[in-house]
C-alpha positions in Angstrom: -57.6 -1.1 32.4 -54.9 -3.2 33.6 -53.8 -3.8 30.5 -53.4 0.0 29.7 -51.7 0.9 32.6 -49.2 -2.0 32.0 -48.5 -0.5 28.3 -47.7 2.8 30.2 -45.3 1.6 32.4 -43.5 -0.2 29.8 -43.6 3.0 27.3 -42.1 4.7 30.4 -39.5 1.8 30.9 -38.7 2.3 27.5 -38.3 6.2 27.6 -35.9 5.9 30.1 -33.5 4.1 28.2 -30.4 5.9 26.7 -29.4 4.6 23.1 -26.1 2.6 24.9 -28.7 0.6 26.8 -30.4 -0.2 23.4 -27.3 -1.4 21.9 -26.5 -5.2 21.6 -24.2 -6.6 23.9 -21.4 -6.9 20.9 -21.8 -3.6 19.7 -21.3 -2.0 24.0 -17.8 -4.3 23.6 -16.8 -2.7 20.3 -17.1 0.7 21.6 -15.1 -0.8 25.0 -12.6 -1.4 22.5 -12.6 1.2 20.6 -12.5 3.5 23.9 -9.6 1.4 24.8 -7.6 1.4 21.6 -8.2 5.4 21.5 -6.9 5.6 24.7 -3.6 3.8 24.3 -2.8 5.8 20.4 -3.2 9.5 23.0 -1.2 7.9 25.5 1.5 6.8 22.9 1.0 10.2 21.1 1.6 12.4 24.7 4.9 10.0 25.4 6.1 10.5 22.5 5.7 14.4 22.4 6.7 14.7 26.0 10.4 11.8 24.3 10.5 14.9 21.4 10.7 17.9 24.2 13.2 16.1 26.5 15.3 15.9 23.4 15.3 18.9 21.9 15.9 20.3 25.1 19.3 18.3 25.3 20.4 18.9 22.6 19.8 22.6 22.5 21.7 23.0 25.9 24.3 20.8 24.5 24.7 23.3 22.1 24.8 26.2 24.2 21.5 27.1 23.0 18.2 28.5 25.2 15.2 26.3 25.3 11.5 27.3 25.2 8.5 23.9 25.2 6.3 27.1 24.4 6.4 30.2 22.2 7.4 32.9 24.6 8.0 35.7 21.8 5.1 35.1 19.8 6.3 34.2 16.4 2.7 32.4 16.0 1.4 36.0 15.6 4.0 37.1 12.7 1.8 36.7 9.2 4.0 34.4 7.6 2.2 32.7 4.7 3.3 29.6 5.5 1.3 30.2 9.0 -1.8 31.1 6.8 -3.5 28.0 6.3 -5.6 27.6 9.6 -7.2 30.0 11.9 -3.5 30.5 14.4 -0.2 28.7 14.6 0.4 26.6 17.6 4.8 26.8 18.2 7.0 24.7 20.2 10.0 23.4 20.7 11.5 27.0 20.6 15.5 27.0 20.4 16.8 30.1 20.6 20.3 31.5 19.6 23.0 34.5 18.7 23.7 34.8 15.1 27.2 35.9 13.6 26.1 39.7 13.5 24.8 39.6 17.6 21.1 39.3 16.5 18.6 36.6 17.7 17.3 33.4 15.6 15.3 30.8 16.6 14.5 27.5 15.3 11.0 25.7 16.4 8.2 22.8 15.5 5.0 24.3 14.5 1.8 22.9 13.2 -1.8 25.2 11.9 -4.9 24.5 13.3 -8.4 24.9 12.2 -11.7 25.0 14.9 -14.4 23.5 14.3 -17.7 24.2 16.7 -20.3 21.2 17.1 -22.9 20.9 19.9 -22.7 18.1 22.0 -26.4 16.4 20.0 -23.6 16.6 16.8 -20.9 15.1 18.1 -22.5 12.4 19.8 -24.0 11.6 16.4 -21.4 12.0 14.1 -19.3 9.8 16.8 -21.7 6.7 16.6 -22.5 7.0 13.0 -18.7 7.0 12.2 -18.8 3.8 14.4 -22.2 2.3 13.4 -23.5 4.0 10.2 -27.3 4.0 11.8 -29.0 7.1 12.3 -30.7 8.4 15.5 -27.9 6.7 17.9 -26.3 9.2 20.2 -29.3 11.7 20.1 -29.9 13.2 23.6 -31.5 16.4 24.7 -28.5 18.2 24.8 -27.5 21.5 22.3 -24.2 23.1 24.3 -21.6 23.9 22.0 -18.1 22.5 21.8 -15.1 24.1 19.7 -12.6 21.8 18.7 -9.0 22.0 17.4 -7.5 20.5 14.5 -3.8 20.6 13.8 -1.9 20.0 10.7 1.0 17.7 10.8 3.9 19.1 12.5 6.8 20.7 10.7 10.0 22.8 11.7 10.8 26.4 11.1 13.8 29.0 11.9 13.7 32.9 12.1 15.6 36.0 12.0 15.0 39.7 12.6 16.8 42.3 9.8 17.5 46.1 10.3 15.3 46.2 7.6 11.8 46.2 6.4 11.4 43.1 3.9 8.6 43.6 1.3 6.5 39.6 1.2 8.6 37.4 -0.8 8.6 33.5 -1.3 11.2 31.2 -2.3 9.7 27.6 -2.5 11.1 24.5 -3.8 9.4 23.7 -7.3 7.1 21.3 -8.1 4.2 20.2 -10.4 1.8 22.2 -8.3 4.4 25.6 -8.1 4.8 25.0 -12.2 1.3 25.0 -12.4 0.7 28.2 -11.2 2.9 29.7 -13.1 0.9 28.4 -16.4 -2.1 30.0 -14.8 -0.4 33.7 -14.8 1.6 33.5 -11.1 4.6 34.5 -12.9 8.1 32.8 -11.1 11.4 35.1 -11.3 14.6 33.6 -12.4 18.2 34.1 -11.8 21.4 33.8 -13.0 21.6 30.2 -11.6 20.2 27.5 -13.6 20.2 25.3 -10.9 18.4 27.4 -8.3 15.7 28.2 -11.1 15.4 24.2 -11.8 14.9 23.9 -7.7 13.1 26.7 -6.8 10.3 28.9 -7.6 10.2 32.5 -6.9 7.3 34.8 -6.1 7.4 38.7 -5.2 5.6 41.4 -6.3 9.1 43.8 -6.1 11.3 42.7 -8.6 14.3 45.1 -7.2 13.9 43.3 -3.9 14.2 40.1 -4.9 17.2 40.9 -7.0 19.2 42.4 -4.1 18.1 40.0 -1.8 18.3 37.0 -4.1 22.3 37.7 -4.8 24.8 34.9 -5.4 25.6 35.1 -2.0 22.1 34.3 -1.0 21.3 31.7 -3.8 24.6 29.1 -2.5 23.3 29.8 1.3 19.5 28.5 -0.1 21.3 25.3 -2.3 23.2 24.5 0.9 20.2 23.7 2.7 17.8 20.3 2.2 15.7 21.0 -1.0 12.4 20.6 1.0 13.1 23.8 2.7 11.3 26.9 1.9 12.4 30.7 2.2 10.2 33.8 2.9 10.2 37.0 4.2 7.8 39.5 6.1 8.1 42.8 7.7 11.9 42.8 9.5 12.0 38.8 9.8 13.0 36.0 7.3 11.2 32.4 7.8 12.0 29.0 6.4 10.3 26.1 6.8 9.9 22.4 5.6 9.4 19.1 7.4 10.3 18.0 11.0 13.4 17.9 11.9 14.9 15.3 14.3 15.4 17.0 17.8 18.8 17.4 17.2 18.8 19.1 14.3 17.0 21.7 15.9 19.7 23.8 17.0 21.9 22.3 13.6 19.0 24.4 12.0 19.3 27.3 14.3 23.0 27.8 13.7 22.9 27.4 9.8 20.2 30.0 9.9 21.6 32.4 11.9 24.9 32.4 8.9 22.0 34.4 7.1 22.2 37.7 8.7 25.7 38.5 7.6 25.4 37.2 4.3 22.3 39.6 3.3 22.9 42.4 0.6 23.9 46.0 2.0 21.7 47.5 -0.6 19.3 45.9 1.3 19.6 47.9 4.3 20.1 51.0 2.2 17.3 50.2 0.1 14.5 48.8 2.3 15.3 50.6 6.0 13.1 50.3 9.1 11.2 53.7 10.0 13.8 53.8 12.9 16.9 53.6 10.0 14.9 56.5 8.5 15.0 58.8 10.9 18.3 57.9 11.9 19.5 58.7 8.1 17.4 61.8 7.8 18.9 63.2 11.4 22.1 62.2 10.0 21.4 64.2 6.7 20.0 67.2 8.4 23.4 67.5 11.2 25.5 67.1 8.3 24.2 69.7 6.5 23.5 71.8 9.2 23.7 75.7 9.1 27.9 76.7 8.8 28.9 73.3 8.1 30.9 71.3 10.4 31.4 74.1 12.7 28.1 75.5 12.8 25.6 73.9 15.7 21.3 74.4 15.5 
C-alpha cells in the first residue's frame, strides 16, 4: 500500500515536469546560448536598419528630396511582377521627388514576404528538433495559432506615373535562366541594338508597344543604368528594380529615373491614353467639329 501510493506521487512528480526540466544541464546552457546569440544577430539587425534609415534620410534631404521610413502612397499595392513572388510587398525607405516633366518618382527598399501559420504545439517542436533532432521535446497542451512573416532579401526600386495606360511589359537583364525560357517557347523581342539584345531580354504580349516604347531613346536611357537593373511597366506607372542600393544612392536613383518621363515616345501617349486622355480627345473631336464650325456653339 505504501509502496503504491509512493509510485503515485512520483508518476505525479513526474507529470509535472515540462520537457526544459527534463533536459540535461548542458543541453538548458546551449539553448542559454543560443537565446543569447539570437538575441544579439536582432539587435545587430534593428541597429543596422534603424543606421540604413538615418542615412537615407540624409541624404535625401541633402538632395532636396522628401523622406518617407514607410510607404505612404501605397506602391506595395501596385501589381508589379517583380512584387509577385510572396503574398504583399513590405516598402521603405521611400524618397520622393519632381521629375523633368513636373510629375512625381519615387525611389525605395522593398523586400516580399510570405506567411506561414503554425500553432504554438508546431513551433515549439520544430524549434527544439532544429536544436536537438529528438522527437517529443517542446510538446505542450497548447494548439493557438501563430502567423508568421517571411521576407525576401531586400532590394531597391524607383517609379513613375505616365499620362498613359502601359500595357504589362518586362525588360530584364539576361541570363542562363531568361535564355532558358526562351528555348521553352517565352519568345524574347529584339531590337535594333545588338548590345541591348545581348544584355537584356524582352517580354510583352503587344509588340507595337514595345516598339514605341522601346525607341533608341529609351534603349541608351536602360544601357546607362547598372546592368542588374530591371525595367517594367503596369497600368500608368513604370518600375525598375535590382539590388540594394547604398543609402545614398537612393535619391542618385530617384533623379536618374525621373530623366525617364521626358524621354518616353509621343506615340505613346497618342497610342496608349488614359480613359481621362480619352475623353478629353473625344470632347476635343466633338467641339471641333461642332455644328457651323468654328463659329457655331451646341
Amino acid at each position: 500500500m505504501v509502496l503504491a501510493l509512493l509510485l503515485r506521487q512520483a508518476s505525479a512528480a513526474d507529470s509535472s515536469e515540462t520537457w526544459f526540466d527534463r533536459m540535461p544541464t548542458w543541453g538548458k546552457y546551449g539553448i542559454l546560448a543560443f537565446m543569447l546569440v539570437f538575441a544579439v544577430a536582432m539587435i545587430e539587425t534593428i541597429r543596422r536598419s534603424g543606421q540604413r534609415e538615418r542615412e537615407v534620410k540624409l541624404a535625401a534631404l541633402g538632395a532636396g528630396l522628401k523622406y518617407h521610413a514607410s510607404d505612404p502612397d501605397g506602391l506595395g499595392e501596385i501589381r508589379f511582377a517583380a512584387f509577385a513572388s510572396g503574398k504583399g510587398t513590405r516598402v521603405g525607405n521611400v524618397v520622393t521627388g519632381k521629375t523633368r516633366a513636373g510629375g512625381v518618382v519615387r525611389a525605395f527598399d522593398f523586400s516580399t514576404y510570405v506567411e506561414h501559420v503554425a500553432n504554438e504545439r508546431q513551433l515549439e517542436g520544430e524549434f527544439s528538433d532544429y536544436l536537438w533532432g529528438m522527437d517529443g521535446w517542446g510538446e505542450t497542451g497548447r494548439s493557438s495559432s501563430r502567423t508568421t512573416k517571411r521576407y525576401s532579401k531586400a532590394r531597391s526600386g524607383a517609379v513613375v506615373k505616365l499620362d498613359a495606360f502601359l500595357p504589362p511589359l518586362m525588360v530584364v537583364p539576361a541570363n542562363i535562366l531568361t535564355r532558358t525560357f526562351e528555348r521553352v517557347g517565352a519568345e524574347d523581342l529584339d531590337f535594333e541594338s545588338e548590345e541591348f539584345n545581348r544584355g537584356y531580354d524582352v517580354r510583352c504580349a503587344d509588340r507595337r508597344f514595345a516598339s514605341l516604347f522601346l525607341d533608341a531613346q529609351m534603349i541608351d536611357f536602360i544601357l546607362d543604368f547598372e546592368r542588374h537593373f530591371a525595367f517594367e511597366t503596369f497600368g500608368n506607372y513604370v518600375l525598375c528594380h535590382g539590388k540594394r542600393c547604398e543609402p545614398k544612392q537612393l535619391p542618385i536613383l530617384a533623379s536618374k529615373m525621373g530623366e525617364l518621363t521626358s524621354l518616353v515616345n509621343s506615340l505613346v501617349y497618342d497610342e496608349y491614353p488614359t480613359a481621362i486622355g480619352l475623353e478629353y480627345r473625344d470632347a476635343v473631336t466633338d467641339w471641333n467639329h461642332r455644328p457651323g464650325g468654328a463659329s457655331g456653339h451646341y
